[in-house]
N, C-alpha and C positions, 0 to 999 in steps of 0.2 A: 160615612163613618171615617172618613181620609181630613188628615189636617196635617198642620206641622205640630214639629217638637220640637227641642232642644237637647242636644247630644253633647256629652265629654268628648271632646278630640284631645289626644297627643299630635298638636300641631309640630314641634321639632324635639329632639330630645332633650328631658328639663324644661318646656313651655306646653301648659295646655291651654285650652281654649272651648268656648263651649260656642256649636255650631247651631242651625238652624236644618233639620232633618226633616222631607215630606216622608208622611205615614201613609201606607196605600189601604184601603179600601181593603179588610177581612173578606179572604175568601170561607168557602162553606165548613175547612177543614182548619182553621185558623181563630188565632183572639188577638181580640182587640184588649192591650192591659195599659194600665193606669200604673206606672210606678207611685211606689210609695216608699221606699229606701233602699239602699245599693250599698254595700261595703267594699270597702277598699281592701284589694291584699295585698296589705303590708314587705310579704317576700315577693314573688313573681311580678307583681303588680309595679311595684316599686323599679323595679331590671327595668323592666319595660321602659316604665318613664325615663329612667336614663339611657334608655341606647341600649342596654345591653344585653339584649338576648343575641347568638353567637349566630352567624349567617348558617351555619351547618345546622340548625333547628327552629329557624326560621315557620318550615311548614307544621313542624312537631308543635309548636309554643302557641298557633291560630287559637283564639276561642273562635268556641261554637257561631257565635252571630258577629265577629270579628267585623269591620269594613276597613280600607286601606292596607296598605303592607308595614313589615318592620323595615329601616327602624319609625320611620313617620314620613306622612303623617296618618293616622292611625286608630279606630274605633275600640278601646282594649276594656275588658272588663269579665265578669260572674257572677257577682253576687245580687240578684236583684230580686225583689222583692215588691208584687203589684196587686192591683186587683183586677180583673176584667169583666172590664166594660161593655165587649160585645164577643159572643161565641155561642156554644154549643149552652145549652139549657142547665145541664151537669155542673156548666163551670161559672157560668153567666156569676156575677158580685161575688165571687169566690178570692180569696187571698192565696197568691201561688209564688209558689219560688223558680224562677226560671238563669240559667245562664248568659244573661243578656246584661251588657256593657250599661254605661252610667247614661240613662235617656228617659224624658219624660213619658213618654208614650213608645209604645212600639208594637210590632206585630208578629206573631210568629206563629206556627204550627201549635195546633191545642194538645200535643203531645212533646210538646218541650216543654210544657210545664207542669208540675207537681202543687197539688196541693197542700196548704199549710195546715197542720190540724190545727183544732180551735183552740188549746192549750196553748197552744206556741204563739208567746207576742209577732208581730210583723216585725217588728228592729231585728227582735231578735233571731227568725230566722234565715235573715245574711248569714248568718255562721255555718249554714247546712253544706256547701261547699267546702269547708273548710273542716267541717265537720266529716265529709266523707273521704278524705283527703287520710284525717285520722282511723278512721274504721276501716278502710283498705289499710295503712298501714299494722295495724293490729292482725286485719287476718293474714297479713305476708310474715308478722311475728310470729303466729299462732303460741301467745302464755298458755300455761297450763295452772291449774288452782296450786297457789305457792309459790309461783316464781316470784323472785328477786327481779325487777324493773327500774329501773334507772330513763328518765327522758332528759335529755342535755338539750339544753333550748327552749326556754321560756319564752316563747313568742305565741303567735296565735295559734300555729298548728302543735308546738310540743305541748301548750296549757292541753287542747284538747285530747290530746291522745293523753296523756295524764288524767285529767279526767274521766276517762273513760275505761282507762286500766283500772281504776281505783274501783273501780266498780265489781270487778273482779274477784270473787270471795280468796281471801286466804294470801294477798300478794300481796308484797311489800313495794308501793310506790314512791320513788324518790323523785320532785323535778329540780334540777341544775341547770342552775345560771349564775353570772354573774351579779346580776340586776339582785339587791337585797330586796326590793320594793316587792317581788315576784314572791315572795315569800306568802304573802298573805293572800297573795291568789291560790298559791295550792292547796293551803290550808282550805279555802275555800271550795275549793275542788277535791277534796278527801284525800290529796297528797302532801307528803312531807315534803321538807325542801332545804336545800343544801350548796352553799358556795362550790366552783370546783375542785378547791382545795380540797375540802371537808367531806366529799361526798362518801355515802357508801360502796364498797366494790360487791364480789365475787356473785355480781349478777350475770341471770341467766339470761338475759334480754339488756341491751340498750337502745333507745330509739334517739337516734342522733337529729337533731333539729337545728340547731343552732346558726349553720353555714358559714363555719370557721375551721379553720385546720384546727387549732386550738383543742374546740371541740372536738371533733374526732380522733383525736389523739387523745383526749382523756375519757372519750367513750371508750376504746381500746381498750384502757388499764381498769378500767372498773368490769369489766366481762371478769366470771370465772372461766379455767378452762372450758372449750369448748363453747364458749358462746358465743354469739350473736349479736352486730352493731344490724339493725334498720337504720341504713341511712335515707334522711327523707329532707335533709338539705338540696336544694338546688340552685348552682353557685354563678349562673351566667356563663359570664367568660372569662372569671377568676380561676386561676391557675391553685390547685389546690397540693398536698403534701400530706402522704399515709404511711407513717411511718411502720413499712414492714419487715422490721429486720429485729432486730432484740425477741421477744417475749411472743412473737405473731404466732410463729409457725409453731415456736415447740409447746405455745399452748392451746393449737389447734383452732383459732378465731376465726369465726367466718363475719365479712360486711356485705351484706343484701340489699340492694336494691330494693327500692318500693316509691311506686308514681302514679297518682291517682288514675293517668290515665289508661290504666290497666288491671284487671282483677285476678290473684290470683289462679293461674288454673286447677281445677279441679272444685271450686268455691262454690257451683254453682247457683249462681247469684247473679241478677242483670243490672245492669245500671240501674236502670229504673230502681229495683229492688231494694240497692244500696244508697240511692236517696232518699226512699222512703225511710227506710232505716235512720238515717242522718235526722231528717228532720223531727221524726218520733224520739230520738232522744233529747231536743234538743226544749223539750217539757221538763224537764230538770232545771231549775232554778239559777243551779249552782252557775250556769253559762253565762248567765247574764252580768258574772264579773269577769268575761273576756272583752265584753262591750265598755272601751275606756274613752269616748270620745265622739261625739254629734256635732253636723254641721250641715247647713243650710246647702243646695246644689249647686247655689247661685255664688258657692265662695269655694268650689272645686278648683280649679286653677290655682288659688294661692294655697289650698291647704294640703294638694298632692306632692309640692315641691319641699314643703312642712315635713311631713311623712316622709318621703326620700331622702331628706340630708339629715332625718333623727330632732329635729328640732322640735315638731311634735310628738313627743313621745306616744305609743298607742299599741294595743293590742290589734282589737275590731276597729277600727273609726266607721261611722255609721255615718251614711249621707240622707238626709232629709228632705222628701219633694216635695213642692209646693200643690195644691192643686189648681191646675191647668187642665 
């Protein structure tokens, strides 16, 4: 059952490259998977290609089936999305979502991978990382029915955590961005949606997304007292600016931290748990307008460097495997 594949490398930073990887031989406790599409993430994903994750989180930033070091050259990926070929009976032709980097075949532990329920297209469930990224986020918000929600950052993880607020009986969902076009995504996602200028304040919750000073600065002014930014930008090695002086203190504002790769304490909840969860909601329709872009694996190289200088614009971008 050992053969080659084809792997995404970040050969230097800014140049990828697609390698040629031997597959070993499934041991008894292992599967053998068959990619079938892999999404790009657009924030972390994008650092990465260019160099910039910060030598001080180097070991923090590894994925799960990482190979190479930062900054390159480099195996980097999560979202993928197979079937497998050879394993335990349980999983044998099953559709699984596993954290494993952009590669046509590959091998891993039959407990790295989660099942995809039947409901949930295969494209579409790449978003389940991204998706749990948001639903950690929420339990480190903890809304109550009625709060006032504000998400600044219309990208792949503030759509999702908007969407998922909104689900929420009795809350007022706003998502903010600059991007007009964003507009009809939230609509689409049972949230309302609002320029920065425009937006509404005296929320009791903000979920800052964005990863712009900008942004969080005006996540700031929209909190009522005593509220709460979730920041769940993650800025590389750009130097950021919080403005805590005017309005901060005398109106009691707290910013919290929130990183997928941590669960709340007291949540009790396992990883495991909190992908299943991910992927179960991701039978909801509405997601499949986070999915803005498909492309062949064999044009990864040209369309990673796309995505990192904005020139193809994109929520999800979804990669497409051929079968090998």
């Amino acid at each position: 059952m050992s053969g080659d594949a084809r792997a995404f490398w970040l050969a230097a930073p800014g140049r990828g490259e697609i390698r040629t990887s031997r597959v070993p031989a499934p041991a008894r406790d292992e599967v053998l998977v068959r990619t079938l599409h892999t999404g790009v993430s657009r924030g972390t994903e994008t650092l990465v290609f260019g160099g910039r994750v910060p030598e001080s989180q180097w070991p923090e930033m590894r994925a799960p089936f990482q190979e190479g070091e930062f900054p390159a050259p480099v195996k980097y990926g999560y979202l993928n999305v197979g079937v497998v070929e050879h394993g335990p009976s349980s999983l044998l032709g099953q559709t699984v979502f596993s954290l494993y980097p952009h590669q046509t075949r590959f091998v891993v532990p039959a407990s790295a991978v989660t099942v995809v329920p039947p409901a949930v297209p295969a494209h579409r469930a790449v978003l389940a990382g991204t998706i749990e990224t948001a639903v950690n986020a929420l339990w480190d918000a903890a809304p109550l029915i009625g709060d006032k929600i504000a998400v600044v950052g219309g990208g792949m993880v503030g759509c999702s955590v908007a969407a998922i607020a909104a689900t929420i009986p009795g809350v007022r969902v706003e998502l903010v961005d600059v991007d007009p076009s964003r507009a009809a995504i939230a609509s689409a996602l049972g949230a309302s949606f609002a320029h920065p200028s425009d937006a509404l304040g005296d929320c009791d919750i903000v979920i800052h997304a964005s990863a712009t000073s900008a942004g969080l600065t005006r996540s700031l002014e929209l909190l009522a007292p005593e509220g709460t930014v979730v920041e769940l930008s993650w800025y590389g090695d750009k130097q950021v600016s919080v403005p805590l002086g005017e309005f901060f203190h005398a109106r009691r504002l707290t910013i919290r931290s929130s990183q997928v790769g941590n669960i709340v304490p007291g949540r009790r909840r396992t990883y495991a748990d909190r992908l299943a969860l991910s992927l179960s909601l991701l039978e909801n329709p509405a997601f499949e307008t986070l999915i803005t872009g498909r492309s062949p694996f064999d044009d990864l190289p040209q369309v990673l460097p796309r995505l990192a200088d904005g020139s193809l614009p994109a929520l999800c971008h979804v990669i497409d495997y051929p079968e090998e």
